[in-house]
Backbone bond lengths (Angstrom), bond angles and torsions (degrees), N, CA, C in turn:
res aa  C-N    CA-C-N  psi(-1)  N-CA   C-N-CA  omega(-1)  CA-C   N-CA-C  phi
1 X - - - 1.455 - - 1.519 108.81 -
2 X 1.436 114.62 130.76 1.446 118.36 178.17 1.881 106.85 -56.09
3 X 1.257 101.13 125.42 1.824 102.67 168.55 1.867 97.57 -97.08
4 X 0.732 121.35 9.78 1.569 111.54 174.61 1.407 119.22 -26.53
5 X 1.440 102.29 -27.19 2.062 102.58 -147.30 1.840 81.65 -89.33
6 X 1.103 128.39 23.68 1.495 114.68 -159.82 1.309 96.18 -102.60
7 X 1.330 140.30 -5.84 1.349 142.35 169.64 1.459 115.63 -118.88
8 X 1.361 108.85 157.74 1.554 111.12 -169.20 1.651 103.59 -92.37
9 X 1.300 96.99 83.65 1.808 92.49 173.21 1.554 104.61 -70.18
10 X 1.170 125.39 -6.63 1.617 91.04 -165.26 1.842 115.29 -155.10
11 X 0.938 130.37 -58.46 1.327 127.10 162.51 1.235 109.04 -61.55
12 X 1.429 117.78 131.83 1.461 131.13 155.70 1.421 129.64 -91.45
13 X 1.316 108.67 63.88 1.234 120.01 -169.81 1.442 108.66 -94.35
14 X 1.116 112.29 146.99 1.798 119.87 177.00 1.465 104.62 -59.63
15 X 1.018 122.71 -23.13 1.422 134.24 -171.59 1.830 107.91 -102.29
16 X 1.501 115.10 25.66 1.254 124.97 -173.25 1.809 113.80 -72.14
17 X 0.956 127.76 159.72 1.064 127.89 -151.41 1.544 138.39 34.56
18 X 1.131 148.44 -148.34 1.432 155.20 -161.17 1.785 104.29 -83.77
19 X 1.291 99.86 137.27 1.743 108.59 161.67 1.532 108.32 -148.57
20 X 1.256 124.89 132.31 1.231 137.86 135.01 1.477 109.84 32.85
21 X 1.122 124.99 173.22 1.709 119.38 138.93 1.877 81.78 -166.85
22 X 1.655 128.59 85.13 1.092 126.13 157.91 1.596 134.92 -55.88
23 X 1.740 87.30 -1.57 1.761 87.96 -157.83 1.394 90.05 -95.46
24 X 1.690 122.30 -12.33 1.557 108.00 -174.95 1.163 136.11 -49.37
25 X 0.978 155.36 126.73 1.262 162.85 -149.40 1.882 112.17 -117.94
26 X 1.440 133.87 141.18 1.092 132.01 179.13 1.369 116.76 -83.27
27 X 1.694 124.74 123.13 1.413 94.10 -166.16 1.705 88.19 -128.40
28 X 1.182 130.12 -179.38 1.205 122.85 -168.25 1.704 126.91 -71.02
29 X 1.163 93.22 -9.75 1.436 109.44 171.37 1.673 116.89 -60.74
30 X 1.366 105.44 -26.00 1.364 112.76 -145.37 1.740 99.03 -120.73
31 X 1.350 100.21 37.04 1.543 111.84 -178.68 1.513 107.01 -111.11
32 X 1.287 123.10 2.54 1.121 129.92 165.67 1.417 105.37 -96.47
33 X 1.417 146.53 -35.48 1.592 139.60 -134.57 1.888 87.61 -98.92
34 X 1.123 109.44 -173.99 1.306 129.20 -148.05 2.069 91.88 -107.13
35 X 1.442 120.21 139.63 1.221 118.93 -154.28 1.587 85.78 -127.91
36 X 1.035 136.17 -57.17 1.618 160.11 178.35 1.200 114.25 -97.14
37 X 1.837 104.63 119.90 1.172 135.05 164.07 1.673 111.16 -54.86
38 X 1.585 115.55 138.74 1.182 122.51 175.68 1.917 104.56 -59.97
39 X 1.143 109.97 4.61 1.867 99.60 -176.54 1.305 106.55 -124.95
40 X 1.976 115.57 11.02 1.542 117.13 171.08 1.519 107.38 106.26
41 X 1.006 140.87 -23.74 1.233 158.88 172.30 1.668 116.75 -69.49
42 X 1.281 105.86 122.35 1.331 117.78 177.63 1.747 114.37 -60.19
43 X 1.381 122.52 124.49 1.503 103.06 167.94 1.166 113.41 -109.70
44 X 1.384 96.10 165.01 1.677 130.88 -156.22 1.969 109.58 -112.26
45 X 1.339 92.28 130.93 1.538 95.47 179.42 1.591 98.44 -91.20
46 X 1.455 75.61 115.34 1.924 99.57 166.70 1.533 128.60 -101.88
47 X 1.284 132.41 169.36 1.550 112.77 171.43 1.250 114.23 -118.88
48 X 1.306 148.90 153.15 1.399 161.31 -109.82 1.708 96.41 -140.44
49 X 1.305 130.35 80.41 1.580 113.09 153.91 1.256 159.32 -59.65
50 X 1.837 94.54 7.13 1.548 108.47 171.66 1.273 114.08 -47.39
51 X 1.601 93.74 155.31 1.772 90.00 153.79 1.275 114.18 -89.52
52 X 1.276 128.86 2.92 1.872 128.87 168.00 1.543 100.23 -70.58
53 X 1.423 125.24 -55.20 1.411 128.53 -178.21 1.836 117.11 -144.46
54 X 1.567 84.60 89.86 1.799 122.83 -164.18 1.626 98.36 -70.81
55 X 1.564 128.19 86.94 1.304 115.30 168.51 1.833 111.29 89.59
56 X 2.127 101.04 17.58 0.949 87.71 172.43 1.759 132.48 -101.60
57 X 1.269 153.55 116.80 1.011 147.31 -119.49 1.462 100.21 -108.92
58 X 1.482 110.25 125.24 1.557 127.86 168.00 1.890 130.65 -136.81
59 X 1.311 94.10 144.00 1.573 80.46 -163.11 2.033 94.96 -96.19
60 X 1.766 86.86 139.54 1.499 108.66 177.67 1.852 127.67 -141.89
61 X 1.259 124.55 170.41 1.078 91.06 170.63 1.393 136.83 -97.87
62 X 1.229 107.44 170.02 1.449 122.82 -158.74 1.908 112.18 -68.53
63 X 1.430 115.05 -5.69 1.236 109.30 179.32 1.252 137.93 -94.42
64 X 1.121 125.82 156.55 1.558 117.82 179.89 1.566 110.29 48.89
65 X 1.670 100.58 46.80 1.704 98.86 146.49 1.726 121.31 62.12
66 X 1.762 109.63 14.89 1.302 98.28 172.58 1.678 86.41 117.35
67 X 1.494 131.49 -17.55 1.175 124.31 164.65 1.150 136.69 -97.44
68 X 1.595 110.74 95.54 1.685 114.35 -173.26 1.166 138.79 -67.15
69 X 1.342 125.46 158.60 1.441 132.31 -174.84 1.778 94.92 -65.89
70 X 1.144 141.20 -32.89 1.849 135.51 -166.46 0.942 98.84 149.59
71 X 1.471 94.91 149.23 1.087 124.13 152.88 1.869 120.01 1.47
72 X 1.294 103.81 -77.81 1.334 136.37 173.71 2.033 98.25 -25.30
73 X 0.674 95.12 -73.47 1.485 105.35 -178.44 1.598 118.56 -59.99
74 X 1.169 126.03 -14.77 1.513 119.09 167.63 1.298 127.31 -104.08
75 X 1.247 120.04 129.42 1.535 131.82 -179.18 1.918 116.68 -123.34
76 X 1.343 104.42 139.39 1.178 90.76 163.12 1.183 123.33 -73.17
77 X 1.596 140.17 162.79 0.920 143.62 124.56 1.699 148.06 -71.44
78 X 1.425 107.24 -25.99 1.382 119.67 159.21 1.262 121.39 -105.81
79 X 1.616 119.46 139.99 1.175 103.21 166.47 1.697 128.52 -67.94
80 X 1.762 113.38 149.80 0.886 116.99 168.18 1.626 126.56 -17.45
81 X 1.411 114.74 139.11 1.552 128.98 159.75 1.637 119.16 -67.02
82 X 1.082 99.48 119.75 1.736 107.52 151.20 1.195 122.39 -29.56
83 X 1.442 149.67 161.77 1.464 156.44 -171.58 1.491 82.78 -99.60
84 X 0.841 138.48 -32.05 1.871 121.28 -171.05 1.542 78.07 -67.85
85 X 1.526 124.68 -85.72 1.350 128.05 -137.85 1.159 102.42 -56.41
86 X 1.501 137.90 -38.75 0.974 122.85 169.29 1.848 119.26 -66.74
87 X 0.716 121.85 13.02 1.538 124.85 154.52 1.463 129.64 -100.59
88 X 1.320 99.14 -30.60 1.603 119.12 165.59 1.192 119.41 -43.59
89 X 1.685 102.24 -90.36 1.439 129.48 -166.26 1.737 95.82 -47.53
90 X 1.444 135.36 -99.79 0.867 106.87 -167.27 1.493 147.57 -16.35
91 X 1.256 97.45 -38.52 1.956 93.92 173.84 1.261 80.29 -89.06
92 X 1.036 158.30 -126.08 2.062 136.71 -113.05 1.162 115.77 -47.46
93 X 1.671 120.35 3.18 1.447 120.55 179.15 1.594 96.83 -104.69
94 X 1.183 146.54 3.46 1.167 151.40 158.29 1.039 108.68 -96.38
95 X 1.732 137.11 -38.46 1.560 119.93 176.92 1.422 97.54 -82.34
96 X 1.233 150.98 -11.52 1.030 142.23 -168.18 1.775 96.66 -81.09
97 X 1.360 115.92 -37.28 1.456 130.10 -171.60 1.448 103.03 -81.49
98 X 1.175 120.43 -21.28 1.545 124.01 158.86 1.337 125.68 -29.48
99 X 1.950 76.85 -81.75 1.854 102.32 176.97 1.153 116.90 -67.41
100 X 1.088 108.22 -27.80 1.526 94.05 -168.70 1.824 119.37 -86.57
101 X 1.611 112.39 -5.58 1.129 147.74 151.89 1.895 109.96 -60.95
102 X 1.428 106.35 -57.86 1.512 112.61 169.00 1.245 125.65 -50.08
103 X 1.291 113.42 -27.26 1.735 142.06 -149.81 1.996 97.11 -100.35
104 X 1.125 101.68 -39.58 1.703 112.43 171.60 1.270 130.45 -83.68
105 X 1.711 95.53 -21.80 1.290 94.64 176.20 1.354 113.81 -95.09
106 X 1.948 123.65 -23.88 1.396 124.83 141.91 1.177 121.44 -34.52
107 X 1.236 128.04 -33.17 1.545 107.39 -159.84 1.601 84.23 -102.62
108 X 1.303 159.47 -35.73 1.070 146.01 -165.62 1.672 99.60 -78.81
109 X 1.167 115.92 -39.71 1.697 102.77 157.78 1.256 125.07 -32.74
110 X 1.383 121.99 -62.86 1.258 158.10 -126.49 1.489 90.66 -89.88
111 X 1.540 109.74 -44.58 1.509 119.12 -158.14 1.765 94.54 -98.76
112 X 1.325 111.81 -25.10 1.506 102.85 161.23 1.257 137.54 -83.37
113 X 1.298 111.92 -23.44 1.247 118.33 145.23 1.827 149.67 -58.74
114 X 1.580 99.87 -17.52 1.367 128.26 151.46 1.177 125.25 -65.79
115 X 1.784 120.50 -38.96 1.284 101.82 -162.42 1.617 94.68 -90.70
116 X 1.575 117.69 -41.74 1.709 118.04 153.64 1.613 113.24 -16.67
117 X 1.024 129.26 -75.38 1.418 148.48 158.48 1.767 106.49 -12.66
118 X 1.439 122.70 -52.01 1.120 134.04 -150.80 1.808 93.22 -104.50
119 X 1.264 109.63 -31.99 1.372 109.06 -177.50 1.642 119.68 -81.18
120 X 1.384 112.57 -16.23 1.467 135.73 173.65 1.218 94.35 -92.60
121 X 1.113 143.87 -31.63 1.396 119.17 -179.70 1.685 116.33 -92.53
122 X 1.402 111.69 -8.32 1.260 125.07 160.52 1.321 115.98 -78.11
123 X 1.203 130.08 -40.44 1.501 133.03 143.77 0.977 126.70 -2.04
124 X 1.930 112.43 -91.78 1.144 150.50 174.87 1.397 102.75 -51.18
125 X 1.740 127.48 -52.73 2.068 98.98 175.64 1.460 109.29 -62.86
126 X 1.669 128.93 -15.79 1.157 116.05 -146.56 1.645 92.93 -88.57
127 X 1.602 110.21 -31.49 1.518 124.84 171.14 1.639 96.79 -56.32
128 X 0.990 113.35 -95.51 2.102 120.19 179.37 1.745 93.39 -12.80
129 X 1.174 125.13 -74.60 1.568 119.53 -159.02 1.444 106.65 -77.11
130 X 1.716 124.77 -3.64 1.399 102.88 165.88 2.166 107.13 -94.57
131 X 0.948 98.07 -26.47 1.309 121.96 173.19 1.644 105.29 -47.83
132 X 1.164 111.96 -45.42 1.856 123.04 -155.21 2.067 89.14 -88.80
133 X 1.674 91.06 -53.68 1.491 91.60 -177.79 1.655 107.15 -41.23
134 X 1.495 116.98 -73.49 1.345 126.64 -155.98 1.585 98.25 -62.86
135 X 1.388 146.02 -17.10 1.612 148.98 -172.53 1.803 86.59 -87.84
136 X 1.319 132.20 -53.92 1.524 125.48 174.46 1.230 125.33 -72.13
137 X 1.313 116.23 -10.02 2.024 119.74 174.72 1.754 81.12 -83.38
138 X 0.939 119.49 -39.55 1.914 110.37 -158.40 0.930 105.83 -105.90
139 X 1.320 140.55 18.44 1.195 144.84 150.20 1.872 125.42 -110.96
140 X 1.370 89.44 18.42 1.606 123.24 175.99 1.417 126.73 -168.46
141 X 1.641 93.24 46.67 1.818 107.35 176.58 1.744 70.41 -126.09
């Protein structure tokens, strides 16, 4: 079986390579597919961030970070993508990596501009209370 999908050829999504999917659930369909890794190990349905198969979900094993025991041990779980979707998804998985890139760099603005904010206004009492001091020395010399 081709392992191709095991590297991220193609979307650069923050969400690039393999994750989890804990929420999967066993449904009767899935009483035929493969439950146990050839090395004893339970596998785990993960999702696929290629741009060949963008978000497509297959169960593998859980070791070494996305590196499987063979061939033998990986299955998809969804069927294959359409040639549209596979043209799709990748680009909205890059504007999505845009904004959401845009969105971090707002808020680190946002948060630098606050503490600026906080340091001018520490300023300004320190101006008022040297200001107030020197108006009360000279208004009692």
């Amino acid at each position: 079986m081709d392992n191709g999908h095991l590297g991220n050829t193609g979307a650069a999504h923050s969400h690039s390579g393999y994750r989890p999917n804990p929420t999967h659930t066993a449904s009767s369909s899935d009483f035929d597919t493969l439950r146990i890794c050839s090395c004893g190990r339970e596998l785990l349905v993960r999702a696929s961030w290629t741009s060949t198969n963008p978000d497509r979900r297959f169960r593998g094993c859980p070791g070494n970070e996305g590196k499987y025991c063979g061939s033998e041990t990986f299955q998809w779980v969804d069927p294959p993508m359409c040639r549209r979707s596979k043209e799709i998804i990748p680009g909205l998985l890059n504007r999505l990596n845009t904004y959401e890139n845009a969105i971090k760099l707002t808020k680190e603005t946002i948060a630098l501009e606050r503490r600026r904010r906080c340091r001018l206004v520490v300023l300004l009492l320190l101006c008022i209370f040297c200001w107030a001091a020197t108006l009360f020395i000279a208004i009692h010399i």
